[in-house]
C-alpha positions in Angstrom: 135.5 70.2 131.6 136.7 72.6 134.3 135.0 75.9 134.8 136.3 78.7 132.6 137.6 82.3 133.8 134.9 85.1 132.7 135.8 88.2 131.9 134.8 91.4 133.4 131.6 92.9 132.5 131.3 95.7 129.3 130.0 98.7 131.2 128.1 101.9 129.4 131.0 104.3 127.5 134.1 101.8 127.9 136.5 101.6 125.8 136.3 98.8 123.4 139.5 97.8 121.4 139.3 96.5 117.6 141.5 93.8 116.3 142.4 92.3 113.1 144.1 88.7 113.2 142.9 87.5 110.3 142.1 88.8 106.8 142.6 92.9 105.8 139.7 94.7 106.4 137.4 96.8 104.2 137.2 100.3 105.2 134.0 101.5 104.1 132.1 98.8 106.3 135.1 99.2 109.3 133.7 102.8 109.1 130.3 101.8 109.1 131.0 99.5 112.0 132.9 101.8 114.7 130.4 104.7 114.2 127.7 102.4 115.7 129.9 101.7 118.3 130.3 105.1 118.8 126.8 105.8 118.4 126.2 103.4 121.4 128.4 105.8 123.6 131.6 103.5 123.4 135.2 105.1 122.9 136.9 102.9 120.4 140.5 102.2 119.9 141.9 100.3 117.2 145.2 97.7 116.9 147.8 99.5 115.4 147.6 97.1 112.2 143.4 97.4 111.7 144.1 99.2 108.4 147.0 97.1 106.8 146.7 94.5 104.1 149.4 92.5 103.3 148.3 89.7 100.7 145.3 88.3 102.3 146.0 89.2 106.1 145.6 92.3 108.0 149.5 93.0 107.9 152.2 90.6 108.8 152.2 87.7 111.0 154.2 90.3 113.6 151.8 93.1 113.0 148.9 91.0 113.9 150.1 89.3 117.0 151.4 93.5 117.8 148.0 94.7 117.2 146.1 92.4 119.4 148.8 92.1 122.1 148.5 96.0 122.6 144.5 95.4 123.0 145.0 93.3 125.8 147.4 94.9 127.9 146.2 98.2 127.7 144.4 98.7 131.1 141.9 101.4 129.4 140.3 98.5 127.0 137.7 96.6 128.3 136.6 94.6 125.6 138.2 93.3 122.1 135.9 93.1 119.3 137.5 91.5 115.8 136.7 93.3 112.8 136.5 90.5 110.6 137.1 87.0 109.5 139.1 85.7 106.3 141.8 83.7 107.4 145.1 84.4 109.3 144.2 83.6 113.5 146.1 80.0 113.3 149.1 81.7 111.6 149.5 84.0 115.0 148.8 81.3 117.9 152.7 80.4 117.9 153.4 83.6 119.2 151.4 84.2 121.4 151.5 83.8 125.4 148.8 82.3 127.4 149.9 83.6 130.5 149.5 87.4 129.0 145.5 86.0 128.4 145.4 84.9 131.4 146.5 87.6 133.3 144.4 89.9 131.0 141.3 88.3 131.2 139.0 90.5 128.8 136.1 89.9 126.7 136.9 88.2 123.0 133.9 88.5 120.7 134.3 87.3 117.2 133.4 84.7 114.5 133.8 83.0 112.1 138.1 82.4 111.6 137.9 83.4 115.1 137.1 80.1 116.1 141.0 79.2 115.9 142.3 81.5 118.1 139.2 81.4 120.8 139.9 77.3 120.5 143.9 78.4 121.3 142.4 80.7 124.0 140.3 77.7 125.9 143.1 75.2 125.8 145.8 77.3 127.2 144.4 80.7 129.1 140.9 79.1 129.7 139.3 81.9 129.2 135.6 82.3 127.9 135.1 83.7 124.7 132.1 85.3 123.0 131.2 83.5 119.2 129.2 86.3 117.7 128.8 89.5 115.5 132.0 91.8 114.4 132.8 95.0 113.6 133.5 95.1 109.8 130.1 92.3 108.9 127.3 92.5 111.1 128.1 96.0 113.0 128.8 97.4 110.1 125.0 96.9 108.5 123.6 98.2 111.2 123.3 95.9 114.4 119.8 95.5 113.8 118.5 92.4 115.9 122.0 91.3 117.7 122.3 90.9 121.2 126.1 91.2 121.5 125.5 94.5 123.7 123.5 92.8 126.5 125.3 89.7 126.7 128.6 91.4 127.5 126.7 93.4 129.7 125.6 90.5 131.8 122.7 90.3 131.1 120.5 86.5 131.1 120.6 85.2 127.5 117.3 84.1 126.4 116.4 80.3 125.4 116.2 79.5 121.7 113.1 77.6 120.6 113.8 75.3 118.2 111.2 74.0 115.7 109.8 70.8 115.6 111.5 69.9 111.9 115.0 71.0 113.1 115.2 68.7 115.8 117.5 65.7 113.7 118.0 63.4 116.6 115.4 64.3 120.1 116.9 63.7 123.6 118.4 66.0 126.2 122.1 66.9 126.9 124.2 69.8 129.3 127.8 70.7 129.2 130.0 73.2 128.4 129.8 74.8 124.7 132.2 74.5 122.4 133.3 74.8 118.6 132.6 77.7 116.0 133.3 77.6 112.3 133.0 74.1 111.0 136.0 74.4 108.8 138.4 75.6 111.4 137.5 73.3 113.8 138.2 70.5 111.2 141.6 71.9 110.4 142.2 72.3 114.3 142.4 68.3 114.3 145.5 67.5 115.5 147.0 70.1 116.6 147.5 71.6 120.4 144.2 73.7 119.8 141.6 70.8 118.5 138.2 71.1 120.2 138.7 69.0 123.9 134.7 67.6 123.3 134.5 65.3 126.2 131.5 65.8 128.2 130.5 69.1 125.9 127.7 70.7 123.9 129.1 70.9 120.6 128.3 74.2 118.0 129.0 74.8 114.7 128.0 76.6 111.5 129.7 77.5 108.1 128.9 78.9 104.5 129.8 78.4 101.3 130.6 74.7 101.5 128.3 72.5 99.5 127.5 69.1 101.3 130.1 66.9 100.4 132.4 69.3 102.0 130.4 69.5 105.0 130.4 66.0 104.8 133.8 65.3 104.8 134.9 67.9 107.5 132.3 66.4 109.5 134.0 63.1 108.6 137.3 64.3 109.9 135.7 65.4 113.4 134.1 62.2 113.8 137.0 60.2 112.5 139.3 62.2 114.9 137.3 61.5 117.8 135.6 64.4 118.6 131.9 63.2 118.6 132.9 60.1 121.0 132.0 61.5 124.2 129.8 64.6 123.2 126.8 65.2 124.8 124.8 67.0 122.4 125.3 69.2 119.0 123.3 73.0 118.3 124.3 73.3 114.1 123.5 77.2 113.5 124.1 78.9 110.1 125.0 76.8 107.0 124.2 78.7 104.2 125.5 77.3 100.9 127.3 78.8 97.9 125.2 81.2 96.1 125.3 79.5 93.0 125.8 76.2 94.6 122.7 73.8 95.9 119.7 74.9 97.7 119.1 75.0 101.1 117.0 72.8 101.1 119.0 70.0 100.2 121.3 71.4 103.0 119.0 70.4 105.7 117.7 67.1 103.9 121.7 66.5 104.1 122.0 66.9 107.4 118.9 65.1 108.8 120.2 62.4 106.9 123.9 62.4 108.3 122.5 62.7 112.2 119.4 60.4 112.2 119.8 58.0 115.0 123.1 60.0 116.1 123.8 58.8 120.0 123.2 62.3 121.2 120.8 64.9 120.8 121.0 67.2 117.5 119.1 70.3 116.8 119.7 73.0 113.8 118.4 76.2 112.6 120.1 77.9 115.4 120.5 81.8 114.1 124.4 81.9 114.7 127.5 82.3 112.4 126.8 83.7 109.1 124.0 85.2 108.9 122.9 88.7 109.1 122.1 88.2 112.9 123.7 85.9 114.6 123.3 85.4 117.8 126.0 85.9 120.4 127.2 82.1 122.3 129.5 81.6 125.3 132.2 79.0 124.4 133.2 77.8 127.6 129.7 78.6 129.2 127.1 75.9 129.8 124.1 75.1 128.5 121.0 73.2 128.1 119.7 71.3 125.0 115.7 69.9 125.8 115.1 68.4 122.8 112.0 66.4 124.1 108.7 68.7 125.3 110.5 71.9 125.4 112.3 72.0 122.5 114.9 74.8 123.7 118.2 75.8 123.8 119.2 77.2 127.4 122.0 79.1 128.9 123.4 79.0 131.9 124.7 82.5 132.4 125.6 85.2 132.7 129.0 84.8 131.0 130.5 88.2 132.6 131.7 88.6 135.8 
């Protein structure tokens, strides 16, 4: 995979622009969210639809893409941080211009139904982008334990050890990360944005799916090619339905579905949904040492 444009570090007190492409956001925890921004000395300005709801989306198809394109071409923004998930990104990727990316190479940091515009962003600007905590969710309860901050920063990202039990398949692997929410990337299949895998670590996570699900848009990744020439898979957060099945028969699930898988498989990794996720580079390398070490490494950092 070729080498991906970085975008320029997030110094002390920039500005940092919040975006909603994808489902209306709750105001109580948006609140909640750009006070700790502001608490960590950032100015903060906001797309011009962050407050809307229209049905399910943060405003209209036009509003979003409006919102988002006035994040990135204002020179004062430095970084755009989403305020949530939901659903809504794949809706906007039509209108949107990969040379204005390009050109406007900032830092993207989002989750979640993120993962179909960052996907849109890799194939046509090429543009790293940051899988990790947002405003509205994780921000907004208080930022304990994220490292967002210092990874936009530029600062080294520290290895993950992974336990001996979530290792599903041992071996080593390198290459570019990829991926994000499981269920995006299934419904990416076949179309201009589906995850290019060759040669690449692949990540994912999800919640609220109970296995058969998981099974099946696992199913439609392999069955669509994606797993073919992978090098190695990091599963993070898969945390079922509340009311649905335990974890535990999560994780017997899935050491089931990757034993003897042709590449090198770990899980556990604290990324996605959960209340601190961990903040990857999709587009940045890394290391799986699923042998001795047993560790997750990053090959950064992933600002210029």
């Amino acid at each position: 995979m070729a080498d991906f444009i970085l975008p320029p570090r997030l110094e002390p007190g920039a500005t940092i622009g919040v975006a909603a492409v994808s489902g209306p956001v709750e105001q109580e925890k948006l609140g909640k969210g750009i006070a700790l921004l502001e608490e960590r000395g950032y100015r903060v300005r906001e797309a011009s639809n962050l407050r809307r709801r229209t049905g399910f989306f943060a405003g209209s198809d036009g509003e979003r893409v409006a919102g988002y394109r006035e994040l990135l071409h204002d020179p004062e923004v430095a970084a755009i941080v989403f305020a949530r998930g939901g659903y809504g990104s794949a809706r906007v990727l039509p209108r949107l211009d990969p040379g204005e990316v390009r050109a406007n190479p900032k830092i993207h940091l989002g989750g979640s139904d993120l993962t179909a515009l960052f996907a849109w962003i890799a194939r046509h600007a090429g543009l790293l982008t940051l899988y990790g905590p947002m405003v509205a969710v994780e921000m907004a309860s208080g930022g304990s334990g994220l490292d967002w901050e210092s990874v936009l920063s530029g600062e080294e990202l520290a290895a993950h050890r992974i336990a001996a039990e979530d290792v599903l398949t041992a071996g080593r692997a390198e290459g570019a990360l990829v991926g994000g929410c499981l269920s995006l990337l299934a419904a990416l299949c076949g179309t201009p944005e589906a995850i290019h895998s060759d040669a690449a670590v692949l990540f994912w996570e999800d919640t609220g799916e109970e296995t058969y699900r998981l099974d099946r848009l696992l199913t439609q990744l392999e069955r669509s090619g994606t797993f073919e020439k992978l090098q190695g898979m990091v599963i993070g957060s898969v945390e079922p339905r509340r009311d649905g099945e335990p974890r535990q028969a999560v994780r017997d699930y899935l050491r089931e579905r990757f034993a003897g898988s042709p590449f090198p498989v770990a899980m556990g990794v604290p990324a996605g949904h959960c209340d601190s996720p961990r903040t990857l580079p999709l587009g940045g390398r890394v290391r799986m040492d699923l042998t001795d070490r047993r560790e997750l490494s990053f090959e950064g950092p992933f600002v210029r």
